[in-house]
C-alpha positions in Angstrom: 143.3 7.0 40.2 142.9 4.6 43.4 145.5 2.2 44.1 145.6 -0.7 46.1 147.6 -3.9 46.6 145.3 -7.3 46.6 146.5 -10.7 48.2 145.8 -14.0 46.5 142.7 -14.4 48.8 141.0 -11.7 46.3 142.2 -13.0 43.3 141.0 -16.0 44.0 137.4 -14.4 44.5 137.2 -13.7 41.1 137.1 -17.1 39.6 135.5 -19.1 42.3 132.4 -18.4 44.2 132.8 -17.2 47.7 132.1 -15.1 50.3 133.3 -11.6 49.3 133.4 -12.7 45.4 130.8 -9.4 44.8 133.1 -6.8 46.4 136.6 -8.7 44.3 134.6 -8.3 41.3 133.6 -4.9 42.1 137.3 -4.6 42.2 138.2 -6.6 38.5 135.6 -4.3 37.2 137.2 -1.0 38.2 140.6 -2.6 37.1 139.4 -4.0 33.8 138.2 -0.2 33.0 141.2 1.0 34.3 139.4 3.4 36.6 141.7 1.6 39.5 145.0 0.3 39.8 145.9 -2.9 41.2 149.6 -4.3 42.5 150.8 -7.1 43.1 154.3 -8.9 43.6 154.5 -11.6 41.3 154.6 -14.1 44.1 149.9 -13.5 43.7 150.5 -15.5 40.4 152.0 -18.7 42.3 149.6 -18.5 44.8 146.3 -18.1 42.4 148.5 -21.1 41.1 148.2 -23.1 44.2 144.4 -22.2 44.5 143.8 -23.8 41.1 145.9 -26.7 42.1 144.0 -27.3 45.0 140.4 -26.8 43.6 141.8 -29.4 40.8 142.9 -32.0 43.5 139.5 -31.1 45.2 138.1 -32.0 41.8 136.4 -28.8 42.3 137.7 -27.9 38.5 139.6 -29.7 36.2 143.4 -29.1 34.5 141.7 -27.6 31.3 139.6 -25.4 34.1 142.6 -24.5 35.9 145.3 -23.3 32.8 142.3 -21.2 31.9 142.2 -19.4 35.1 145.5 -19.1 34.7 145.9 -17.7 31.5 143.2 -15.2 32.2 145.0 -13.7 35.8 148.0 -13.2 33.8 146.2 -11.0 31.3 144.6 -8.8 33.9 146.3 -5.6 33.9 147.9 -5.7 37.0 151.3 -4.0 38.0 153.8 -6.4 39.1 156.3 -5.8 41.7 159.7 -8.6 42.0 159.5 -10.2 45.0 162.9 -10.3 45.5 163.0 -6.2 45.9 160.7 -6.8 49.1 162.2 -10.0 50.6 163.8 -8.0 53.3 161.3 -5.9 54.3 158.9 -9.0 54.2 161.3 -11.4 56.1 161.4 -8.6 59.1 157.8 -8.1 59.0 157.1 -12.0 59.5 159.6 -12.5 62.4 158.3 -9.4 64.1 154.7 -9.4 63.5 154.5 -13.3 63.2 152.6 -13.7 59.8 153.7 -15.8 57.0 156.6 -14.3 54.6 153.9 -14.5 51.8 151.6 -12.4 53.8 154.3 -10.4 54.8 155.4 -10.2 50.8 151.8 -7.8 50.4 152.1 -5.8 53.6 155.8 -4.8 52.2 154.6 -3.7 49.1 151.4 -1.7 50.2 154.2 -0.2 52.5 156.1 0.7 49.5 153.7 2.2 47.9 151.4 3.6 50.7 148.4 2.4 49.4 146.3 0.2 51.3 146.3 -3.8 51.3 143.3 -5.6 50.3 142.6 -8.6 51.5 140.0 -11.1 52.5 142.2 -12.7 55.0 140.3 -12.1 58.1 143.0 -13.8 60.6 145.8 -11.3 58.7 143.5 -8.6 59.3 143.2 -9.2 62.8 146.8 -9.5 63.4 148.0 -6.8 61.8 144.9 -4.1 62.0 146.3 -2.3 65.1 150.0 -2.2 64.0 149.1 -1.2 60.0 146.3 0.9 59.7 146.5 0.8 55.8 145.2 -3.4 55.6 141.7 -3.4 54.6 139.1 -6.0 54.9 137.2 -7.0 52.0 134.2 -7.1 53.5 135.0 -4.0 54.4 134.9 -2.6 50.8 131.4 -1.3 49.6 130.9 -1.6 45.9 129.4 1.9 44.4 126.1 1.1 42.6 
C-alpha cells in the first residue's frame, strides 16, 4: 500500500475549492478506500483548524460550516504521529533549511517514515526540492482514471 505524508495545504483542498482540489481528492479517495495510507502529525488538525478559522473570519463559511469540516477531518482515517516525537528533528530542519517549524514538523515525519511529503506548498517545494528529494508537488500528482 502507498504511503505518504500530506501537509495542511492538502487537507485543506478537500473541503474548499482550489487549485489542486482534483489531485487532494484523488488522494481522500484512495484513503477513504483504504487503498493508500496517509500520515500526519497531529499538529495538520490545528492547522485545517486555522484554515476554517480564517475562511470563517473571511466569511467565506460560517461557525456551523467550520465545526463540520472539523468533525469530518477528524474521522478520516488518517495515522497520527505526536508532534512532540519530531520536535527535534523539526526544530534542526527549520534553523538549517530556513522553513517554518510547522513545515519542518512534515518534512521530519516523511523522514521518519521514508515516504514522500505531499504538499501543495509550492514556495516549500522550491526550498527544499534539491536538499529532499522525497517532497512532492501536488500538482505534480496525476490522478489514475
Amino acid at each position: 500500500m502507498e504511503t505518504y505524508v500530506v501537509d495542511a495545504s492538502v487537507g485543506a483542498k478537500w473541503f474548499f475549492s482550489e487549485t489542486g482540489e482534483e489531485a487532494a481528492s484523488y488522494l481522500l479517495q484512495c484513503l477513504q478506500r483504504r487503498k493508500m495510507k496517509l500520515i500526519v502529525p497531529d499538529f495538520f488538525y490545528i492547522e485545517i483548524g486555522n484554515v476554517c478559522r480564517n475562511r470563517v473570519r473571511k466569511k467565506e463559511i460560517n461557525s456551523s460550516a467550520a465545526l463540520a469540516i472539523m468533525d469530518h477531518v477528524a474521522q478520516f482515517p488518517i495515522a497520527r504521529y505526536p508532534d512532540g516525537d519530531l520536535w527535534d528533528v523539526a526544530f534542526e530542519n527549520a534553523i538549517q533549511f530556513d522553513i517554518s517549524v510547522y513545515d519542518a514538523l512534515y518534512i521530519a515525519l516523511a523522514e521518519i517514515y521514508t515516504v514522500p511529503l505531499i504538499t501543495a506548498d509550492e514556495v516549500l517545494v522550491k526550498i527544499c526540492k534539491n536538499r529532499f528529494d522525497f517532497i512532492l508537488s501536488l500538482s505534480e500528482l496525476k490522478p489514475a482514471s
